[in-house]
C-alpha positions in Angstrom: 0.0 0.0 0.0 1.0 3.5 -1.3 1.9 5.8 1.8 0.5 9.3 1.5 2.8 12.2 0.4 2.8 13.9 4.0 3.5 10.6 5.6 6.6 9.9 3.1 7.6 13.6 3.6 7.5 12.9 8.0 9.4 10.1 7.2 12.3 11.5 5.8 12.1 14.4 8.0 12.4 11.9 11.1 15.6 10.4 9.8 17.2 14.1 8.7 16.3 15.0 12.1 17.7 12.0 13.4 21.2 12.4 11.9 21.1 15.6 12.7 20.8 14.7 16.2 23.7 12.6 16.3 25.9 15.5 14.9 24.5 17.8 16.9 25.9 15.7 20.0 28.8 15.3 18.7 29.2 19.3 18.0 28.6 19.7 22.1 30.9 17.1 22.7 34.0 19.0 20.7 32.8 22.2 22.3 33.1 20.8 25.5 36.5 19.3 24.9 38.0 22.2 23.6 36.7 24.7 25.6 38.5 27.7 25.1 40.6 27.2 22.7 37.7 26.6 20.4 36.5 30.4 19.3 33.2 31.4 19.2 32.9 32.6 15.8 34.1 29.0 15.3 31.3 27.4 17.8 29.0 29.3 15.7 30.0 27.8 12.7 29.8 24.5 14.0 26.1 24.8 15.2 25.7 26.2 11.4 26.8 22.5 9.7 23.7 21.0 12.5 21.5 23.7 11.3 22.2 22.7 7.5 22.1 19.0 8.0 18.3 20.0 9.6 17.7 21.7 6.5 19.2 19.2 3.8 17.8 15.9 4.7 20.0 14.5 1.7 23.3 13.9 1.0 26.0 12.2 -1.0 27.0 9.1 0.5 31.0 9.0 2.0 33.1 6.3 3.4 33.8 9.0 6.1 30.8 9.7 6.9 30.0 10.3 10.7 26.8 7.8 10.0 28.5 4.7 8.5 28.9 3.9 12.4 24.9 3.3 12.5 24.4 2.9 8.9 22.2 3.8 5.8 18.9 6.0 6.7 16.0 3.4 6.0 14.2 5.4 3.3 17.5 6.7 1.7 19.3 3.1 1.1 19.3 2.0 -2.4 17.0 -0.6 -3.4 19.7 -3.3 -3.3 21.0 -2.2 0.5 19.5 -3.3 3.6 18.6 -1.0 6.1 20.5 -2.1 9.2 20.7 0.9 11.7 16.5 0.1 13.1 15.9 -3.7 12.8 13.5 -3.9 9.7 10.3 -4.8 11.6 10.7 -1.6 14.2 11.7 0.6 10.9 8.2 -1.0 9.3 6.1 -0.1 12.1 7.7 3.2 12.5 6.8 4.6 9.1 3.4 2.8 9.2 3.2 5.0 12.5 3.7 8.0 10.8 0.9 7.0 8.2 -2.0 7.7 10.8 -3.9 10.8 10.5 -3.8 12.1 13.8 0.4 12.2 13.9 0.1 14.6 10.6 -2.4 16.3 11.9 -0.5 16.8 15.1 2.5 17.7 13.4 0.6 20.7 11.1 -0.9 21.9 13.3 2.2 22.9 15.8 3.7 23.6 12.8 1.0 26.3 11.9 1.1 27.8 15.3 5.0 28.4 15.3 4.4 29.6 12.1 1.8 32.2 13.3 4.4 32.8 15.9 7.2 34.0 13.9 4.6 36.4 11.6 3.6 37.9 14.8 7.5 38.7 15.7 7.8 40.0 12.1 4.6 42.5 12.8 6.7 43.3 16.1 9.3 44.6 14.3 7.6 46.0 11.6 5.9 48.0 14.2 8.4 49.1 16.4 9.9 50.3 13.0 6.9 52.2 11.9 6.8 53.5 15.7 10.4 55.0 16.3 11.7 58.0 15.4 15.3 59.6 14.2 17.5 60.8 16.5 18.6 64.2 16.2 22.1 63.7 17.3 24.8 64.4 14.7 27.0 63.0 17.1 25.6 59.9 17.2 25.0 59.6 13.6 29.3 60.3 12.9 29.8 57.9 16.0 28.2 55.1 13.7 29.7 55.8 10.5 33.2 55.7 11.9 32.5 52.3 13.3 31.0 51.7 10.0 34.7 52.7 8.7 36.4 50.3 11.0 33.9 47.5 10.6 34.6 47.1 7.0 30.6 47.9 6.3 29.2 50.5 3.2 25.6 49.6 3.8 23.0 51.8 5.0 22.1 52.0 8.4 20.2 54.4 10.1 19.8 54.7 13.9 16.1 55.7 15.6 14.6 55.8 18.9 11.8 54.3 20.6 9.8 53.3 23.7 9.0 50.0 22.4 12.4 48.3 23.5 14.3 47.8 26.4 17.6 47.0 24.9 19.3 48.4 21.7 18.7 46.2 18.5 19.3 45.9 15.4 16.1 45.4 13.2 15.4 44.8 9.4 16.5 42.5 7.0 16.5 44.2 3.6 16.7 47.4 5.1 18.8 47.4 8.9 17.8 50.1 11.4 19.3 50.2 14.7 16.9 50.8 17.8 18.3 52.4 20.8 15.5 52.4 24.1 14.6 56.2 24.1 16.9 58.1 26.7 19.5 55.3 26.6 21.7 57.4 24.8 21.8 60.4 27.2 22.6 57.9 29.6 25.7 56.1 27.8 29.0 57.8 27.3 30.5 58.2 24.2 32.7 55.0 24.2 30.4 52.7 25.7 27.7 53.8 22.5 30.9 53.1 20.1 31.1 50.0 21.5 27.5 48.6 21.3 27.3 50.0 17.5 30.5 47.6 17.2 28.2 44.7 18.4 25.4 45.6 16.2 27.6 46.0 13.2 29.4 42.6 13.7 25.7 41.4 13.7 25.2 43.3 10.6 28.8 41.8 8.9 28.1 38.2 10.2 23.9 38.6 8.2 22.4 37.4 11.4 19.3 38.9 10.4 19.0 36.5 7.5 19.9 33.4 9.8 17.2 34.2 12.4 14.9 33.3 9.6 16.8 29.7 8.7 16.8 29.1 12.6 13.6 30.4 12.7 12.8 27.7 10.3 14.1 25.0 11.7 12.1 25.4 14.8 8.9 25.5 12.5 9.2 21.9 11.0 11.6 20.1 13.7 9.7 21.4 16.4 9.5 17.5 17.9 13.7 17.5 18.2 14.6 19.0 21.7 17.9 18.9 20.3 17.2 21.2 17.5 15.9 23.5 19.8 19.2 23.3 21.9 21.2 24.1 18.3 19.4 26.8 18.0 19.7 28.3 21.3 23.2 27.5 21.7 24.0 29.2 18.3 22.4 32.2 19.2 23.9 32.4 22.6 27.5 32.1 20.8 27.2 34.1 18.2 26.5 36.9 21.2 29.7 36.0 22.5 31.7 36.3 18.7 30.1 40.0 18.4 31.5 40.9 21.4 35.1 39.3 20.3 34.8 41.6 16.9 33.9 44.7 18.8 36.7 44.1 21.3 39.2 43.8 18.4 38.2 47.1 17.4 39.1 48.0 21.3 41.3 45.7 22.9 41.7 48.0 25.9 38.1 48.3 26.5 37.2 45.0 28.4 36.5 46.3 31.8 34.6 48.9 30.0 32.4 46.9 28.0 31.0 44.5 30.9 30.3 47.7 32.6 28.3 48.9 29.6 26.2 45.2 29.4 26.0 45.3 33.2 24.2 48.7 32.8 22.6 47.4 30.0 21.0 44.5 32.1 20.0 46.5 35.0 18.1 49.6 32.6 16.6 46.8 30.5 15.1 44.7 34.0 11.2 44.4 33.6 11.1 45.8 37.5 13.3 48.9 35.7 10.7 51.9 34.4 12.6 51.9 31.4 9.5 52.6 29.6 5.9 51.6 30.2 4.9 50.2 26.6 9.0 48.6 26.5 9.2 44.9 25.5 11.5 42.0 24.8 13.6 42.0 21.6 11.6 40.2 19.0 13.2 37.0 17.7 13.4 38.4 14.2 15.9 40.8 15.9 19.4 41.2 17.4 20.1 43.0 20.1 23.1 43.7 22.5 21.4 41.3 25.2 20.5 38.8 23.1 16.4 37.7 22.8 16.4 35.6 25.8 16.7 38.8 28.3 15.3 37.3 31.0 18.4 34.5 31.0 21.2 35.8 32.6 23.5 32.7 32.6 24.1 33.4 29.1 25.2 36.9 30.3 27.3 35.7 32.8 29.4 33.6 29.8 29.6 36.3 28.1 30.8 38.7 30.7 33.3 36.1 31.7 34.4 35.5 28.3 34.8 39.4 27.8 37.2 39.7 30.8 39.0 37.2 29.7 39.3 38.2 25.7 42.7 38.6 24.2 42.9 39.9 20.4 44.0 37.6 18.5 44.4 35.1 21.6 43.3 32.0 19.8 44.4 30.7 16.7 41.9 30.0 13.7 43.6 26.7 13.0 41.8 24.7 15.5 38.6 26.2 14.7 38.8 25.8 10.5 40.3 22.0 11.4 37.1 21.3 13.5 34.7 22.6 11.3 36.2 20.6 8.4 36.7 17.4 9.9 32.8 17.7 11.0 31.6 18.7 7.7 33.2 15.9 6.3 32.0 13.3 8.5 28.9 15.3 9.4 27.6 16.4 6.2 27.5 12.9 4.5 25.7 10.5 4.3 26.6 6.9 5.0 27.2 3.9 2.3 24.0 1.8 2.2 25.8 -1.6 2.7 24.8 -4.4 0.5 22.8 -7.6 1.3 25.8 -9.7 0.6 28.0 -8.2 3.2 25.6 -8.1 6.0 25.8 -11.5 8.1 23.2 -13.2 8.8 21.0 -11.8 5.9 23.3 -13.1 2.9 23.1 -16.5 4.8 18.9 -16.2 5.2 18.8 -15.4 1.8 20.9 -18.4 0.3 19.0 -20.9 2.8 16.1 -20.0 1.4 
């Protein structure tokens, strides 16, 4: 019997997730083993190949491949391979599962609501857009272009203010506009504002306006995986951390400083703060200086310590561009499907009979 398009389509999204899964352990296991000497910008790019193996469900097969360990996905072995990572009775009854009406109903219709979710950030910042105004200082405005200069950036980016945030963020993905909370900027000195447009504009450089759409994304349809949801999290929590390693390279001398600025930061943007009656979080479409999540300050802590501790140029790329390609060639493949002659026991069942 035929499966149904949506059941064939959950299957192969099971076993992408699945691998996925597998690399995305094996990603926090190299993170935790390096530690330190493993970059951010570099975690971040490691989270990335997790995040594109969610995406791609399909490969090209690799005798390096990461999954050769547990074998050929059951619905991408070839016609003459056998299936041997699920035993073939559990793998049956598994995508027979996934043919019942109720588990693709289930699936669309959490699917639809995080959809509905990420439309209603999108009006969020569409609206805090529409809703803040210019600022009037030239001073401000010459502050950004210089570390526009230094950042390597010739795109277009204006600065407004508004009520409707507690944080500064950076907003827009055709079109980048950076949000300061209104007042903030009376209340900042003129090196702690360079240094939070440094953040922003790393942002900015690194198009992390266009990857909270992909991670967006992968929340939509693997919303089942808690591990894709720990990706996700964890890549946004780093990529924090490398914004505030490009805007220290800018300012090596400025560590102290800067904590003191996201310490300030914290405490102006605290719900209990009146930092502004209609102020909210930073929409998830967005990146801001605090991150989305400004209600988690463990993250902040990391990155507070990781600040004190930052030394330009302190840790050397080879580590992190060996990593990442070791883990996209064993990650990023997919395994052999192994032929029914050289699995054991099969071969022999098939020759008795």
């Amino acid at each position: 019997m035929n499966s149904s398009p949506l059941a064939d389509f959950l299957g192969q999204l099971a076993v992408a997730s699945g691998q996925a899964s597998i690399l995305a352990l094996v990603v926090w296991g190299v993170c935790r083993l390096l530690g330190d000497h493993l970059a951010a910008r570099w975690r971040c790019q490691l989270w990335l190949l997790v995040v594109v193996r969610l995406a791609l469900p399909v490969s090209l097969p690799s005798p390096v491949s990461l999954f050769n360990l547990i074998g050929a996905p059951v619905r991408l072995a070839s016609p003459d391979a056998v299936p041997f990572w699920l035993p073939e009775e559990l793998a049956g009854q598994f995508f027979r599962g996934l043919e019942l009406p109720w588990v693709g109903w289930i699936w669309t219709t959490v699917t639809g609501v995080l959809l509905l979710r990420v439309v209603a950030s999108w009006l969020m910042t569409v609206w805090i857009r529409a809703t803040a105004r210019p600022t009037d200082s030239w001073e401000a405005w010459l502050l950004l272009q210089e570390c526009k200069e230094v950042s390597g950036l010739d795109v277009p980016v204006a600065i407004l203010e508004s009520s409707r945030v507690r944080t500064p963020c950076l907003l827009g993905f055709l079109r980048p506009r950076l949000i300061l909370p209104l007042g903030l900027r009376a209340e900042l000195s003129k090196d702690e504002l360079r240094l939070i447009f440094l953040h922003e504009l790393a942002h900015l450089r690194r198009r992390d306006l266009a990857m909270n759409w992909l991670l967006a994304a992968v929340e939509i349809v693997h919303w089942f995986n808690p591990l894709a949801w720990m990706v996700t999290r964890r890549m946004r929590e780093d990529r924090e951390e490398a914004c505030d390693a490009c805007a220290l390279d800018v300012r090596p001398e400025s560590n102290r400083e800067y904590a003191m600025t996201l310490l300030k930061l914290i405490e102006r943007g605290s719900p209990g703060i009146d930092s502004g009656a209609s102020a909210g979080p930073t929409p998830t479409l967005a990146v801001g200086v605090l991150g989305t999540a400004e209600e988690d300050i463990t993250p902040l802590v990391h990155r507070i310590r990781a600040i004190s501790r930052h030394r330009p140029h302190g840790r050397t790329w080879v580590v992190g561009f060996c990593t990442w390609l070791a883990l996209v060639c064993v990650g990023l493949t997919d395994a052999e499907p192994r032929p029914v002659s050289e699995v054991p026991g099969v071969a022999a069942a098939e020759h008795s009979s």
